[in-house]
N, C-alpha and C positions, 0 to 999 in steps of 0.2 A: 675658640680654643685660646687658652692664657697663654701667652707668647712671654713671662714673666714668670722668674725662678730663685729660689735661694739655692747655693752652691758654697758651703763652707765658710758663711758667714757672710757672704758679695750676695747682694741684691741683684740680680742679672736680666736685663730685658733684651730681646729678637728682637733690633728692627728689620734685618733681612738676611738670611740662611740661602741651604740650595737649591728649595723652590723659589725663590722671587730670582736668584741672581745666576741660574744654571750651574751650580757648585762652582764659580769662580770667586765669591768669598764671604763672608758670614761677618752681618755689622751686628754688635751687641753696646749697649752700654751697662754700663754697672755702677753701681752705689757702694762704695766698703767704707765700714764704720776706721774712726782712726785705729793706727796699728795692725792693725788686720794684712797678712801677708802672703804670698802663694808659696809651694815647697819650693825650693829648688828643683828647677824643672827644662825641659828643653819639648820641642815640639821637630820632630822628625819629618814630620808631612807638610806644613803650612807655617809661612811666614805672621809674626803678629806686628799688627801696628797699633801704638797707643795715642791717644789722643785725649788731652786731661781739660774737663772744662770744670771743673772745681775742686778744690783741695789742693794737695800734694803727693804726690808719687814717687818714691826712689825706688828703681831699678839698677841692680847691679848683676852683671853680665863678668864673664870673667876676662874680661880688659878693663871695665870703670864701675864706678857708681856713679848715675845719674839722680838728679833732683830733677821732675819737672810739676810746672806751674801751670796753671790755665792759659791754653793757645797754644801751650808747645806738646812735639809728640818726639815718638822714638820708635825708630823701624828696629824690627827685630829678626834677623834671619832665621832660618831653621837654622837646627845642631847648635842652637847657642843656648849653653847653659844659662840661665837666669831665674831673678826671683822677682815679683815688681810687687811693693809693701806700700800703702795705704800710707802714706807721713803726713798727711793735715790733721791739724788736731779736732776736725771737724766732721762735714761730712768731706767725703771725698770721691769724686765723679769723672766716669772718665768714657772715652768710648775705643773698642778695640775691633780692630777688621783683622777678620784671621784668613787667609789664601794662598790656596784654595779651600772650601767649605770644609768644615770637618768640626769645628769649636762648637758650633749653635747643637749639632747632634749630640756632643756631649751634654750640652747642657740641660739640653730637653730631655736624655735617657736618666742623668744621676739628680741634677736638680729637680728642688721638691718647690711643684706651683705655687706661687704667692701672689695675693693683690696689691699688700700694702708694704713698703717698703722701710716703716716700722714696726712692723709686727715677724717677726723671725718665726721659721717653725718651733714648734715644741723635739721633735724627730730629729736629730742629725744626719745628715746624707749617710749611704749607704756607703762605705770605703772600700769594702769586697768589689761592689760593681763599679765604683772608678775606676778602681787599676784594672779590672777586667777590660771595663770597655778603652782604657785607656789605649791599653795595647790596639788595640782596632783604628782609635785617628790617629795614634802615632805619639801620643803624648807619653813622654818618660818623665817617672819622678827618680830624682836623684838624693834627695834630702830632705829630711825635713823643717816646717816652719821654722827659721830661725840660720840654718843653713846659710852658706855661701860659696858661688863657685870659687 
């Protein structure tokens, strides 16, 4: 089974969900081309941590904006409004553990299977069944792309 998804433009690969890890936390990494940004959003259920191993990332939460670079990361609580935007002008590579489990199931319900991490589907994700399932792991959108807490 492809453990690799597109999800509104981010390249997204499973390396471990809440079968390998007994829903204690979901490792994925992802590819987002530059510019490419999340809504503003907050996650009710599960803490995110980012970990950037190429490009740029600025996340701004509503106490800062952050820049990071490859090697650095940034815990992100629950209930914390944020948005984290792709800023390398390149590719941009990162990895994020979400915990407890709940991120990788999103991904695998609304994300559409992919092999190659150039090649984008033709189809754009389904937006009805995000916020549907969204409400189930807990994720809240607050704004959209472009947005700030």
């Amino acid at each position: 089974m492809s453990q690799t998804f597109w999800l509104f433009g981010a390249y997204l690969r499973i390396l471990a969900d809440e079968h390998q890890t007994n829903s204690t936390y979901d490792l994925i990494e992802g590819q987002f081309p530059a510019n490419i940004e999340t809504p503003l959003h907050l996650h009710s259920k599960y803490s995110e941590q980012i970990y950037v191993l190429e490009g740029e990332f600025t996340v701004f939460t509503n106490k800062e904006k952050i820049i990071l670079i490859p090697g650095q990361h940034l815990f992100i609580f629950p209930n914390t409004p944020h948005v984290v935007a792709a800023s390398g002008k390149q590719v941009n590579r990162a990895l994020t553990i979400a915990s407890p489990s709940g991120f990788a199931k999103l991904i695998r319900t609304v994300g559409i299977p992919g092999s190659d991490a150039t090649r984008p589907p033709d189809t754009p994700n389904d937006m009805g069944l995000f916020i549907e399932f969204s409400n189930e792991t807990g994720d809240v959108i607050l704004g959209s792309p472009g947005a700030r807490p």
